[in-house]
N, C-alpha and C positions, 0 to 999 in steps of 0.2 A: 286466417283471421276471421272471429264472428263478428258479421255484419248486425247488428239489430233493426237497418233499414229494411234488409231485404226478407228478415222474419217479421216484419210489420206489412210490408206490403202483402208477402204469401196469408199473412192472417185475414187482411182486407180484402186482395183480390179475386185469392182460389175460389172462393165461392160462387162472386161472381164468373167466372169464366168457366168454373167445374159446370156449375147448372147449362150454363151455355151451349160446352160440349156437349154435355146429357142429353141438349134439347135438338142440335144437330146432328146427334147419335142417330136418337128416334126419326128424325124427319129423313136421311139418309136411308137408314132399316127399312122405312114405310118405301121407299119409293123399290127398294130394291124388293120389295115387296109386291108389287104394283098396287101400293096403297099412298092417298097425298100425304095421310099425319100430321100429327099435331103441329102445332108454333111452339119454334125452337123454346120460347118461354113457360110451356108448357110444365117443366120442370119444378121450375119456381113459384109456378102456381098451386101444384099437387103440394110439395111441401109446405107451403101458406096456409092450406088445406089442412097438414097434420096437425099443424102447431094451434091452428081453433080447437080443433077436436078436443074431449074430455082425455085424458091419461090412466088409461086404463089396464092394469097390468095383471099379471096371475101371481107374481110375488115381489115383492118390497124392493128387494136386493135389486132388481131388473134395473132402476133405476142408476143407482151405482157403476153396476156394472156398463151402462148403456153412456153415462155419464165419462168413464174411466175411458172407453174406449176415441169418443169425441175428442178428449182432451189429447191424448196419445196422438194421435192423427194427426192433430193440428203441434200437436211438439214435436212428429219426428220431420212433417213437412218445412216447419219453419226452421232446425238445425238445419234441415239442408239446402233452405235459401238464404239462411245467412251464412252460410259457408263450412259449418259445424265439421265434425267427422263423423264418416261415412256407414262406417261400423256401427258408433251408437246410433245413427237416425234408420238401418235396419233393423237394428234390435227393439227400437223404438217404435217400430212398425208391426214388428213381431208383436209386441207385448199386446198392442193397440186390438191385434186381431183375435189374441187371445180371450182380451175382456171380453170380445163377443163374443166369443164361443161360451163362456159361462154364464152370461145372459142369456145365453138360448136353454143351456141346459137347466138354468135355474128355473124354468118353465117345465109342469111337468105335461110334458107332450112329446108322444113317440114322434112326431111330424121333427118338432122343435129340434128334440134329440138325436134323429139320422140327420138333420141338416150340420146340427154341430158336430157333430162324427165326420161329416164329410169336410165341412171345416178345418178342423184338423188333419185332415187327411191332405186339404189341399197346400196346407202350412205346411206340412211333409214335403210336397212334392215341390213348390216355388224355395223355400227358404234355400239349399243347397245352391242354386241355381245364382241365387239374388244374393249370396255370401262372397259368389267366387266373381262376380264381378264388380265386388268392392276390391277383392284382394286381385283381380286382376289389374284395374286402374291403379291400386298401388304399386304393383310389380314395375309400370310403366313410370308412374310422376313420381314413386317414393316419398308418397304420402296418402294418407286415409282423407284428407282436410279437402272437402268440396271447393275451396275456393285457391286450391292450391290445383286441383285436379280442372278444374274449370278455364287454369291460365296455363296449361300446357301446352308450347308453342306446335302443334300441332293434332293430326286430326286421330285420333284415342280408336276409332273403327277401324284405320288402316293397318293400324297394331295387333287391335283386337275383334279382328271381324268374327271369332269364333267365340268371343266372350257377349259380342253383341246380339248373332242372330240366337244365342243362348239366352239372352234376356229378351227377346222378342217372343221367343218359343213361352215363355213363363208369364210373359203380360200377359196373356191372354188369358191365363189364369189368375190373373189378380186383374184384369178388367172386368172379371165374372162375365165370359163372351165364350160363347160355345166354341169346339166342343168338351171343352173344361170348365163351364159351369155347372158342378157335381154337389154345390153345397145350396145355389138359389142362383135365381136370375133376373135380370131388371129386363127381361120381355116377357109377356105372356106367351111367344110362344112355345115357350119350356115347359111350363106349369102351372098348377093352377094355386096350390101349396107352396108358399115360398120358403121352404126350408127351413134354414137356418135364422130366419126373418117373420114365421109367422106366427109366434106370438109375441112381436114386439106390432105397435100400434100409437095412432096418435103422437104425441110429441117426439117420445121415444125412438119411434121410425123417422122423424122427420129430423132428427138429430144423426140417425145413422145415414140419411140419406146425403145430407150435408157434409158428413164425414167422408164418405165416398167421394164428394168432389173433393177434397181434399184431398184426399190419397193418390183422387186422378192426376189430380193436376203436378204431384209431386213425381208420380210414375211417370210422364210425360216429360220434366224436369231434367230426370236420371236419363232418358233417349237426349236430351240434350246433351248432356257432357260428353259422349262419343262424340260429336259438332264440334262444341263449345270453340274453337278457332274463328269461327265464321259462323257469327248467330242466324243470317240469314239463311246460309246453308243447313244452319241446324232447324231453324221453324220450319223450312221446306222437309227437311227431314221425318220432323214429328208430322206433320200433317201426312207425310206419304205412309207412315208406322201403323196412323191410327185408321186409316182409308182400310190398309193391309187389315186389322184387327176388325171391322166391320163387314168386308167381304166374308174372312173366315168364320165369325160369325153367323152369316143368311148362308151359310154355303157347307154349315156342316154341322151334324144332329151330334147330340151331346154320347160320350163316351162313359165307358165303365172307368169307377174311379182307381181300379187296377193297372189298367192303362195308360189312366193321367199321371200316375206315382212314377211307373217304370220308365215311363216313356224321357219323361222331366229328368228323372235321374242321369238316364243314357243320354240325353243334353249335355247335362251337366259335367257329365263325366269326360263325354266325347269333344265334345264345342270348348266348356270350358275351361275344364281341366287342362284340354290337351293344348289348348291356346296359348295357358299362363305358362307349361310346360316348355312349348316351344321358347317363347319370351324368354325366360330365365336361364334356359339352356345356352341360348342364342347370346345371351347377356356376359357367359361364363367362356363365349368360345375368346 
């Protein structure tokens, strides 16, 4: 059943809480850092900052494109708090990440261009991964529909612990957290060139930056529904996911994006596959 409460509140909320986490991301990072870092709001400040700035682009399209993507982010997050299915608000994520990729490339900058190559390169390596565990939760509840998969009388990790630490292995590649941040990264300790990100600027960046807490927070969402019996077991859950994802972060310098391909795939193959494999097998005896 689509709820349009709960794609209303994800429209209103995520931003607030995405920046939030942002901003105790950094403050977290610094310390493991032995640095104090910024306030958690810090976040919310830099982008207040984009959107003054003049909009200044290398081509026309950029907008559109930059445009297109925003919008996608916040539709495939909001299908899936209002309970939508699970398949279109991947695919709807896909698409989202696409549009940037061709706003990068619609800049003409060699910088621009290996970052959108590596972009794609990283949609290579998470999508497989981020497929099989929709089609694994359906193996289990016998449905694609978030709010059908959400009321499953029990806990979806003990089914599918190989479908889960499968998507654990791949956030960390769509939280652009080393060391599979191959395409940009939201620390300077990576770079100085942000990839796939640097020729966007001004409002444009501060739209994408926005879209990123969206996406977080919808990423964060999906580590729920392995919970979902026990929300409080589940918020305890995310919070211990994202500690996980911060650690590995300050704890390991970025990889060859050859690496991040095979490696995700052999996830995929191994974790998830062999997961759903069991499940249905098991289903059949």
């Amino acid at each position: 059943m689509i709820s349009l409460v709960g794609a209303v509140v994800f429209v209103l909320l995520a931003p607030v809480i995405g920046g939030i986490v942002a901003g105790i991301d950094r403050k977290v990072t610094a310390h493991m850092q032995g640095r104090v870092g910024p306030s958690i709001f810090q976040p919310f400040y830099d982008v207040g900052k984009l959107f003054e700035k003049e909009g200044a682009v290398v081509n026309d399209t950029q907008h559109f494109y930059v445009l297109s993507y925003f919008v996608f982010a916040i539709f495939a997050g909001a299908l899936f708090f209002a309970g939508g299915n699970l398949l279109l608000v991947v695919f709807a994520l896909t698409l989202a990440e696409v549009f940037l990729v061709l706003g990068a490339y619609a800049a003409n900058s060699p910088y621009s261009h290996i970052g959108a190559e590596r972009e794609l390169i990283q949609i290579m390596a998470y999508e497989p991964m981020l497929l099989l565990a929709a089609v694994g939760m359906y193996v289990v509840t016998r449905s694609f529909n978030v709010s059908d998969i959400a009321g499953f009388p029990g806990y979806l990790v003990i089914l599918l612990p190989g479908v889960f630490f499968g998507f654990i292995y791949i956030l960390t590649i769509k939280l652009r957290k080393s060391p599979f941040d191959i395409s940009t990264s939201h620390h300077a300790h990576q770079e100085i060139v942000k990839g796939v990100m640097t020729e966007f600027s001004g409002p444009n960046l501060g739209f994408i930056e926005v879209a990123h807490w969206y996406e977080m927070v919808f990423l964060l969402g999906f580590v729920f529904l392995f919970f979902a019996v026990n929300w409080i077991v589940a918020l305890i859950a995310i919070i211990i996911v994202y500690l996980l994802e911060l650690a590995i972060d300050n704890t390991n310098a970025r990889v060859k994006w050859q690496l991040a391909v095979k490696s995700s795939w052999a996830v995929a193959l191994i974790l998830g596959a062999g997961n759903i494999a069991i499940i249905y097998l098991l289903g059949r005896v």
